[in-house]
C-alpha distance (Angstrom), angle and dihedral (degrees) to the residues before:
residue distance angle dihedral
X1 . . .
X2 3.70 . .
X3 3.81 111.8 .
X4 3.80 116.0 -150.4
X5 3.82 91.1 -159.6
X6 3.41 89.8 64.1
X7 3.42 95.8 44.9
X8 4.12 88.6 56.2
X9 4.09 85.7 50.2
X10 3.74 100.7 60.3
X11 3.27 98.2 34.6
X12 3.68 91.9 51.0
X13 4.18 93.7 46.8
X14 3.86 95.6 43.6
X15 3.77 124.8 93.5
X16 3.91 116.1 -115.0
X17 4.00 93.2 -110.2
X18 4.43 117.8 147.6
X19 3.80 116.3 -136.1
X20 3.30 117.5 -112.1
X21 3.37 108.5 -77.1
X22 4.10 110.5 -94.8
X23 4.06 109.7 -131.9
X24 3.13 117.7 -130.4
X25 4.80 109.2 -104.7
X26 3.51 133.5 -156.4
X27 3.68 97.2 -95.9
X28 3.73 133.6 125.4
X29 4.17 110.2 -57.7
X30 3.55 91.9 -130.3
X31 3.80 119.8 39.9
X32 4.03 99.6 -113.8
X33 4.22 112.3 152.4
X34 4.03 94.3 178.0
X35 3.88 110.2 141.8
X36 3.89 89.0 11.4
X37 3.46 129.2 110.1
X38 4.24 112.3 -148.9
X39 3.66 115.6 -152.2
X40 4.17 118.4 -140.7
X41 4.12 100.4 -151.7
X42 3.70 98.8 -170.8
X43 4.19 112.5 -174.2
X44 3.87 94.3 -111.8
X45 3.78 150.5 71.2
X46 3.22 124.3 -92.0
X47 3.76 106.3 -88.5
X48 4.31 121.6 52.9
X49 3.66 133.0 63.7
X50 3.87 99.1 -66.3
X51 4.15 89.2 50.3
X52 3.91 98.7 45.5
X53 3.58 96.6 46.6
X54 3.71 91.6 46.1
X55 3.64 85.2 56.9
X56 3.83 99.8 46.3
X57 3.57 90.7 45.5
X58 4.14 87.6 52.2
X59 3.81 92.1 55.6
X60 4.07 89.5 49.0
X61 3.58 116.1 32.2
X62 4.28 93.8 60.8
X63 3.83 86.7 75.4
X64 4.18 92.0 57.4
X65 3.72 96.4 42.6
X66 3.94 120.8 94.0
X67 3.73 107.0 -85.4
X68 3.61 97.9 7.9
X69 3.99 99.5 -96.2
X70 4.34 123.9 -161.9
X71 3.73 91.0 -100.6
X72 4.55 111.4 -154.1
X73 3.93 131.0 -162.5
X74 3.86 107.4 -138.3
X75 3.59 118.5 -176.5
X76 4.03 120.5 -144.2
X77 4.03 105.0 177.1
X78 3.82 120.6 168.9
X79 3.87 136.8 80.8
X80 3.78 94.5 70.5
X81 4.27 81.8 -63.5
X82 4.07 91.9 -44.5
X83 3.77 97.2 107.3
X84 3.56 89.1 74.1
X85 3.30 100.7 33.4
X86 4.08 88.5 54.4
X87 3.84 89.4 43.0
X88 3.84 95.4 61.6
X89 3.72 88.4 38.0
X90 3.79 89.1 65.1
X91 3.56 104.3 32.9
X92 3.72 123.1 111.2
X93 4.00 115.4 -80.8
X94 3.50 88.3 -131.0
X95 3.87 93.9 117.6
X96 3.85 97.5 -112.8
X97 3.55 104.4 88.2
X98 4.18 102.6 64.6
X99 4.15 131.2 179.9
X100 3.00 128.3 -123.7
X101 4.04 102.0 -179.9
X102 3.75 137.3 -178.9
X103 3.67 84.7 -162.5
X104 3.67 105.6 179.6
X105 4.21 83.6 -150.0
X106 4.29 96.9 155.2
X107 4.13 84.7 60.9
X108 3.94 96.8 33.3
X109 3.32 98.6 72.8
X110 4.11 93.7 70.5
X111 3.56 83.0 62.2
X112 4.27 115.5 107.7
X113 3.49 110.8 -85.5
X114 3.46 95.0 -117.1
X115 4.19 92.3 62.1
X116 3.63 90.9 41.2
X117 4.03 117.0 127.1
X118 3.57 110.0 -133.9
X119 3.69 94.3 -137.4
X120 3.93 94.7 168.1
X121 4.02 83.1 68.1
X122 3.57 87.9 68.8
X123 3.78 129.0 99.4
X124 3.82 99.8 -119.5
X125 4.21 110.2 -141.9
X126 3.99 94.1 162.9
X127 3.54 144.9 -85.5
X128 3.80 154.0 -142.5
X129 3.61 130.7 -105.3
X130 3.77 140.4 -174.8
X131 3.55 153.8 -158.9
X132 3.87 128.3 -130.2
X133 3.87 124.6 -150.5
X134 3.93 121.8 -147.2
X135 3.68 117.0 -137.4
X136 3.90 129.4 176.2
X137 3.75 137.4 -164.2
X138 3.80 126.4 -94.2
X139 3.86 89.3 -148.0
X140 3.99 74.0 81.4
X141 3.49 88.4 75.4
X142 3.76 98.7 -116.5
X143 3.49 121.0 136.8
X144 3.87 102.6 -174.1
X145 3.97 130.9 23.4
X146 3.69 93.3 -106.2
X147 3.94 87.2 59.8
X148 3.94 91.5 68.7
X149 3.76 94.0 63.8
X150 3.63 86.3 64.4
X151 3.87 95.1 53.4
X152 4.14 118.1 108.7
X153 3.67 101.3 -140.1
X154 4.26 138.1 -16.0
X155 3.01 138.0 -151.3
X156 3.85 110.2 -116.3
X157 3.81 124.6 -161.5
X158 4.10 122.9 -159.8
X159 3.32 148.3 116.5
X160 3.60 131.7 -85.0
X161 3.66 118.8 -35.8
X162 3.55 110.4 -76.8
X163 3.61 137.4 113.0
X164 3.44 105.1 -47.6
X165 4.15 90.9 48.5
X166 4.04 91.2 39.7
X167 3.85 88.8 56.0
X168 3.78 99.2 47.3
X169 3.70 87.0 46.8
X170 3.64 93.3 56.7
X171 3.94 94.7 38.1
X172 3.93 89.2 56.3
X173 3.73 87.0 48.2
X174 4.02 96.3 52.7
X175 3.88 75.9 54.9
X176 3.82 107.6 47.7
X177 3.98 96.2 -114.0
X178 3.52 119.6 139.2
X179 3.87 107.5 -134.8
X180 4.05 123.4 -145.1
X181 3.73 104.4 -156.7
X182 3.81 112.5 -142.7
X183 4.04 109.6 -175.0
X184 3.04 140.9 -178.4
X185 3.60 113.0 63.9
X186 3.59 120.7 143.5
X187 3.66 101.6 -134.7
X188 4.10 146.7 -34.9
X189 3.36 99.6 -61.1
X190 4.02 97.5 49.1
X191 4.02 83.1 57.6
X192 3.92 91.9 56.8
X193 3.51 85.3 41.5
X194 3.46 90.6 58.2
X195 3.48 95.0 43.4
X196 3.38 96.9 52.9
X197 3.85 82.4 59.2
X198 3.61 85.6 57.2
X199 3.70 83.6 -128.0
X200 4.36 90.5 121.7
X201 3.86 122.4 38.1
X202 3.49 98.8 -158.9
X203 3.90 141.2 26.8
X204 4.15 136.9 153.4
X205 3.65 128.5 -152.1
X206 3.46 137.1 169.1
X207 3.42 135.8 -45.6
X208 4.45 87.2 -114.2
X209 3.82 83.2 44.2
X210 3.31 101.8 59.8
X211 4.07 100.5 33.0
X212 4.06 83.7 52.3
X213 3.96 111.6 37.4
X214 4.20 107.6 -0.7
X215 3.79 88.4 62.2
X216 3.34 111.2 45.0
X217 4.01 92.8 37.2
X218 3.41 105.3 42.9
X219 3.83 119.7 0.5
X220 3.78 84.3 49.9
X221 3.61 96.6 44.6
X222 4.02 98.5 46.2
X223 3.65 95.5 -110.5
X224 3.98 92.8 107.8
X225 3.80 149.8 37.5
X226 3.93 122.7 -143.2
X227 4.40 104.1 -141.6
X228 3.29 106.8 171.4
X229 4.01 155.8 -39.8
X230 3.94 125.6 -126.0
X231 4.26 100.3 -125.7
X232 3.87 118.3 -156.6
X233 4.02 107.5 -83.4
X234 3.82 106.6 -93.9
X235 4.44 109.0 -157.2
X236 3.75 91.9 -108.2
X237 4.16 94.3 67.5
X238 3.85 93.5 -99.7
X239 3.91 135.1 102.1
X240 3.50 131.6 -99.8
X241 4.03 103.2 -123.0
X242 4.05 124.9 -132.2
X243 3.75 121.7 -124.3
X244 3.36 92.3 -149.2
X245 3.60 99.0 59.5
X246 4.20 94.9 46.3
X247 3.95 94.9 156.1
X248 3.98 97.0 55.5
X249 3.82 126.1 75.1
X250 3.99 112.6 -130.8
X251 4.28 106.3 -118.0
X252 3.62 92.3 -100.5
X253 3.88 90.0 57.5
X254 3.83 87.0 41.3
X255 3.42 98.2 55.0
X256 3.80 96.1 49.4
X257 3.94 86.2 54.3
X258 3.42 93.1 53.2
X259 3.60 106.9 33.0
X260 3.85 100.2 21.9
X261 4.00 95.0 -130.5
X262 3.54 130.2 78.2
X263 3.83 116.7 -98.3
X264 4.06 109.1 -88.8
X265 3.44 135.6 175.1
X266 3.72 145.2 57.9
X267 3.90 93.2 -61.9
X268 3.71 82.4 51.0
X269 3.96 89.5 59.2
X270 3.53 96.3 48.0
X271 4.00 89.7 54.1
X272 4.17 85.2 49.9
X273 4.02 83.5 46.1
X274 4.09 97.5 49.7
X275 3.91 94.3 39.4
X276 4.14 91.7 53.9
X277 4.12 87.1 34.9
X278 3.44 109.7 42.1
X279 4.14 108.6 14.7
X280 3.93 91.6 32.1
X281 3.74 83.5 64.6
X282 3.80 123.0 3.1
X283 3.88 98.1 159.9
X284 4.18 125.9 35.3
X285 4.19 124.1 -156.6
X286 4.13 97.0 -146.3
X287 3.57 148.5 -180.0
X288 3.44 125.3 -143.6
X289 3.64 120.3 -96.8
X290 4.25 109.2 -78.4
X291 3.54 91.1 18.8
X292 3.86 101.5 153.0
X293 4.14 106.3 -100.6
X294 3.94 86.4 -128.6
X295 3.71 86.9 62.5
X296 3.88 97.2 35.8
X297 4.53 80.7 46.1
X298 3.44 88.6 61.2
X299 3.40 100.9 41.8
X300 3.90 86.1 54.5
X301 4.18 91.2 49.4
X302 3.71 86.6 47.7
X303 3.75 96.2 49.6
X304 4.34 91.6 39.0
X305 4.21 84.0 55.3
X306 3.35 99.3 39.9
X307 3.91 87.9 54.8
X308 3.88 91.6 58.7
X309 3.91 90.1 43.2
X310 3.96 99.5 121.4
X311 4.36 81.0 -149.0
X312 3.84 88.6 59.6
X313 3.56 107.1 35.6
X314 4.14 84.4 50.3
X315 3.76 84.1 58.1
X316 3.85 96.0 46.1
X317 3.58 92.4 49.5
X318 3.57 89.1 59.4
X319 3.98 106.4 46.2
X320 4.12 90.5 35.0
X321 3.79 91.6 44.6
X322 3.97 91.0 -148.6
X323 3.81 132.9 52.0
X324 3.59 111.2 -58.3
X325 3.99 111.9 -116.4
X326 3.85 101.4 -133.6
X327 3.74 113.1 -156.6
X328 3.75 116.5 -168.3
X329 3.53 124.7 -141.3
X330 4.02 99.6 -100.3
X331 4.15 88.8 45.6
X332 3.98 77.6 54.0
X333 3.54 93.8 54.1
X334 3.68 90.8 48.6
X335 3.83 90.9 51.9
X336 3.82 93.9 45.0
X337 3.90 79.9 49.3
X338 3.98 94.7 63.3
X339 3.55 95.3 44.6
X340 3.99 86.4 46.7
X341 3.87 87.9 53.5
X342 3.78 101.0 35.2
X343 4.09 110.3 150.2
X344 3.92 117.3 -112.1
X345 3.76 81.8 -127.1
X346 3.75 90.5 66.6
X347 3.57 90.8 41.8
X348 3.51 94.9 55.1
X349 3.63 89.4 47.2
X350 3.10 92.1 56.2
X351 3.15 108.5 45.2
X352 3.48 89.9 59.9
X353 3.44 99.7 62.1
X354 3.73 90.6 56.5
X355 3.79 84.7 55.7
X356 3.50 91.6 53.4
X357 3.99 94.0 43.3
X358 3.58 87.4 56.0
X359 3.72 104.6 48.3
């Protein structure tokens, strides 16, 4: 379900910045897929988020393209998810080899310039994002969410430092909580694992994670605490809230509870930067680069129907577990616009709490 709110949000906290323009390939004139059969490569194996949406979307989206093509999921994991992304980026731009990327793009662009993904060569068709919810343990002693922010240090459990751990890092600094990085994990539910164990105090996960598992097994059972959920920047300095998440305050709203002042400061802007970045659009439908736009047009009409197809969004509400976040292909260009335009403050910034993470 498309949310016009939304739509308002990003376009209202992203920087006016063009795409790259896409060349013009050697495909078909007119986009026309009758006979064919498109491939979706998604960056992943076969199981996860990335994989089962890849293959939902496969079984729905034939029906909306021109000529009604046999639409397959392929997966293409490896390369910390580059193989895939480098597979679709040299594939023909013939229209029947398609991406669909967890790209990682708000973090990418620390990488050296020589390993960088030139994302902006793309054809943009749209996107999902997300938002991720912060809970902590009650073994901490706290008895209420407002209790955390007077807490000395956690525990934190995650993965490796990326967007996800650089943005809790610099939310618990806006706060004055010293943060003990525990990596490693392997996914969501080896942090509530772990938790569980009482050997992490804190973790977040997505919006679908926490509806579906953080909930019922730990909020629900007394083991847990929900804080808070980073909403999509709105142009005023707040967050845009979630209707699916009614009893928790965004972090904005949080911190003004706590703290009674809004959130300031260059940590503050690198939470803004990750939230439009990384949740505003965590996975990209592409082209390849000089993919006709008739053919990456289409692909973009095909994707916006598909994504209002009752059929489909049944589907995504079952293997996301929430509402999906439908980005369109012009909020995607906005997106891919901020990351295109990101300050070298905010680099630096956050560069150095990967450093930091990885000490």
């Amino acid at each position: 379900m498309l949310n016009a709110d939304r739509r308002r949000i990003l376009l209202a906290g992203a920087c006016a910045l063009a795409l790259t323009p896409v060349l013009p390939g050697t495909a078909m004139a007119e986009a026309d897929f009758a006979g064919e059969t498109v491939r979706i490569v998604y960056n992943a194996g076969p199981g996860g988020a990335t994989g089962l949406f890849a293959q939902i979307l496969a079984q729905h989206i034939g029906r909306h393209l021109p000529g009604q093509p046999e639409v397959i999921a392929e997966p293409m994991p490896g390369g910390a998810l580059l193989r895939g992304i480098q597979h679709v980026y040299h594939s023909e731009p013939d229209g029947l080899t398609l991406g669909w990327l967890a790209w990682g793009g708000a973090t990418r662009v620390l990488d050296p310039e020589a390993l960088r993904v030139p994302f902006g060569e793309f054809g943009l068709a749209g996107g999902l994002g997300n938002t991720w919810v912060v809970h902590a343990a009650t073994e901490l002693g706290i008895e209420n969410a407002a209790d955390f922010a007077g807490l000395e240090s956690v525990r934190y459990g995650g993965f490796t430092p990326g967007a996800s751990e650089i943005r809790v890092a610099a939310s618990l600094d806006l706060l004055d909580i010293d943060m003990q990085f525990v990596g490693g994990f392997q996914g969501g539910a080896e942090t509530m694992a772990a938790m569980q164990r009482g050997e992490i105090d804190l973790r977040n996960g997505t919006v679908s994670n926490w509806l579906t598992s953080v909930v019922p097994e730990m909020i629900e059972t007394g083991q847990s605490l929900g804080l808070f959920y980073w909403g999509r920047p709105n142009a005023d300095g707040t967050e845009a809230t979630n209707a699916e998440l009614p009893s928790l305050p965004t972090f904005y709203d949080y911190f003004v509870n706590v703290r009674g002042e809004a959130p300031s400061g260059p940590s503050y802007d690198l939470v803004r930067y990750l939230s439009t970045a990384a949740d505003g659009m965590t996975w990209i439908l592409v082209t390849p680069p000089e993919t006709s736009d008739e053919i990456t047009d289409a692909v973009a009409r095909a994707y916006e129907a598909v994504m209002q197809d009752p059929e489909m969004l049944a589907a995504a509400q079952n293997v996301l577990g929430s509402q999906p976040d439908v980005v369109l292909a012009d909020d995607a260009a906005q997106i891919m616009g901020v990351v295109e335009t990101v300050s070298p403050e905010v680099l630096a910034l956050m560069q150095s709490y990967i450093d930091q993470l990885t000490r």
